[in-house]
C-alpha positions in Angstrom: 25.6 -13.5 22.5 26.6 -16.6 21.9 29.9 -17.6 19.5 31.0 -20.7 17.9 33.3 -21.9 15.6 32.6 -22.4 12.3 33.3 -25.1 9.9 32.1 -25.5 6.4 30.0 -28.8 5.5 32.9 -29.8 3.5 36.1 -29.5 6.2 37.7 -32.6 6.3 39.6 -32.0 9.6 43.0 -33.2 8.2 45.8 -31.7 10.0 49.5 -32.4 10.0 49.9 -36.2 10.6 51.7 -37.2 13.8 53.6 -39.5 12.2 55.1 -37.1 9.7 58.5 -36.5 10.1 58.4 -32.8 11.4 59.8 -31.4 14.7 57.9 -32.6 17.4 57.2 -27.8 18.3 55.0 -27.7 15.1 53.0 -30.7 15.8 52.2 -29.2 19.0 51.5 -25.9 17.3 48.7 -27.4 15.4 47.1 -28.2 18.8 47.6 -24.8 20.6 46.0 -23.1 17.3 43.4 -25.1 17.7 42.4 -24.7 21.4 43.7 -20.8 21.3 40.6 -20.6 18.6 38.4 -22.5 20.4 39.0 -20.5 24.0 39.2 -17.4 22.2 36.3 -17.7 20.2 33.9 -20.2 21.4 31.3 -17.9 24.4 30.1 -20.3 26.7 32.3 -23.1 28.6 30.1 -26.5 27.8 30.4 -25.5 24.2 34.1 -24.7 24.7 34.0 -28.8 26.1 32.8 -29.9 23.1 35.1 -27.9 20.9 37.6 -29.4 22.7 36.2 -32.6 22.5 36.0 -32.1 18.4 39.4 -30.9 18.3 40.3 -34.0 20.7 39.0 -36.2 17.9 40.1 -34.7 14.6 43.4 -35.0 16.3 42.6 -38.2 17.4 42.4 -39.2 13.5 45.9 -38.0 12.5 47.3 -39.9 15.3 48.0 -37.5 18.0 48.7 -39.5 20.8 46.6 -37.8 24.1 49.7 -36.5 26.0 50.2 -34.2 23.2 47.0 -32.2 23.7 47.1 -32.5 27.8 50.6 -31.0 27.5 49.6 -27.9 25.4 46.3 -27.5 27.5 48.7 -26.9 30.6 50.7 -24.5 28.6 47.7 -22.4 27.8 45.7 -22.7 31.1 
């Protein structure tokens, strides 16, 4: 059986803003959410690379710089 995430037609991907002026933990807390969902969910492992692509790129947007999501990806792997 295969399993994906879900996402309505109308989710924005907005997530906390990098440059917000919250503690650097929470900001990275948005990304391990994010990838914990996606390897906990997501069945086979090229759609978990495009998940992680996704998520790459909505976090991308709200200008999370790429170290940020390398560094949580170590922490979970």
């Amino acid at each position: 059986m295969k399993l994906l995430v879900y996402r309505k037609k109308s989710r924005t991907d907005q997530y906390l803003n990098f440059s917000f002026r919250h503690p650097l933990n929470h900001k990275l807390a948005v990304i391990r959410t994010l990838l914990e969902r996606c390897y906990s969910i997501v069945t086979e492992h090229d759609d978990q690379k495009k998940e992680e692509e996704h998520v790459a790129k909505a976090l991308s947007n709200c200008g999370y710089p790429p170290w940020t999501i390398d560094r949580v990806k170590q922490d979970i792997v």
